[in-house]
PAVEX-383253 format. One line per 2 residues: number of its first residue (from 1); their letters; for each residue y, z, x of C-alpha. Coordinates in Angstrom, 1 decimal, decimal comma. Layout:
BEGIN
NUM> a> Y:Z:X ~ ...
This chain:
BEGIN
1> xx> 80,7:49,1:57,5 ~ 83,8:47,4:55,7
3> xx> 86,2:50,1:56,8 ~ 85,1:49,0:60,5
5> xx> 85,5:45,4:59,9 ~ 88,8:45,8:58,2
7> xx> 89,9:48,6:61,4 ~ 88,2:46,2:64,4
9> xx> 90,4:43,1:63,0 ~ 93,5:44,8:62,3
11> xx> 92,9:46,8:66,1 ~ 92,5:43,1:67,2
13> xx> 95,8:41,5:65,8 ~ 93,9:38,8:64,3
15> xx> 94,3:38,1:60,2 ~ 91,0:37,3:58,3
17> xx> 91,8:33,5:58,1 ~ 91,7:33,5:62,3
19> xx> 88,3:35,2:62,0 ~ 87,2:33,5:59,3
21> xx> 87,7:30,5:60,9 ~ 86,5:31,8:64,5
23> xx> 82,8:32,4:62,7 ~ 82,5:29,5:60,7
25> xx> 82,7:31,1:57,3 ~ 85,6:30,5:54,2
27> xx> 88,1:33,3:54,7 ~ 86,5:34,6:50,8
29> xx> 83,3:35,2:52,5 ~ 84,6:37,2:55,4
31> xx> 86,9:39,2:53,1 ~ 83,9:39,8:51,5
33> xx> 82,6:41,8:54,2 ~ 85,6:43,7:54,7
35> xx> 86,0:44,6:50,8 ~ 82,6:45,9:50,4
37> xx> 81,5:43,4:48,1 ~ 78,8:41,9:50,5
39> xx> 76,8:42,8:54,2 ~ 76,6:40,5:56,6
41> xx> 73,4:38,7:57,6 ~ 72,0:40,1:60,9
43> xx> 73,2:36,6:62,5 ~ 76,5:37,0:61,7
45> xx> 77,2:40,4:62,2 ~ 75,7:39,6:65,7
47> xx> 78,7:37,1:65,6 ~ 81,3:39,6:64,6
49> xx> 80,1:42,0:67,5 ~ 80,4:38,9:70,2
51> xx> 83,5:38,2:68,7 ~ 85,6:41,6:69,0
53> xx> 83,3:42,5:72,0 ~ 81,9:45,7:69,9
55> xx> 78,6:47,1:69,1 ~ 76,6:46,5:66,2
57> xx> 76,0:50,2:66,3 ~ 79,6:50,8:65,9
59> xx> 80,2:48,4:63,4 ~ 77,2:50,2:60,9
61> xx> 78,8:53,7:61,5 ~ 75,7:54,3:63,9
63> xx> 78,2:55,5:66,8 ~ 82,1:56,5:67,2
C-alpha cells in the first residue's frame, strides 16, 4: 500500500505537506503511510481515495 500512496501523490504533483494538509493530518503522520511505518484507518484511507479520485481497491494492491 505505501508504494501506491508514495506513486498516486507523486502521479498527482502534489508534495506530502499539500496532502497532509488537504486530510487534516501532520505531514509525519501521512509520511507515515507512505514509509510503511503505519495503515491508514478505513476513514482515512476512504479520504485519500476521494482525494486522488482512486479506488480503495487500487490503493491495497487489490487491482492494477
Amino acid at each position: 500500500m505505501n508504494v501506491r500512496l508514495k506513486q498516486i501523490r507523486l502521479d498527482s504533483g502534489k508534495t506530502i505537506k499539500e496532502v497532509a494538509a488537504a486530510l487534516g493530518m501532520t505531514t509525519s503522520a501521512y509520511a507515515h503511510y507512505e514509509q510503511g511505518r503505519r495503515e491508514p484507518s478505513i476513514d482515512i484511507l476512504k479520504k485519500i481515495c476521494i482525494y486522488f479520485s482512486v479506488s480503495a481497491d487500487y490503493v491495497i494492491g487489490l487491482e492494477d
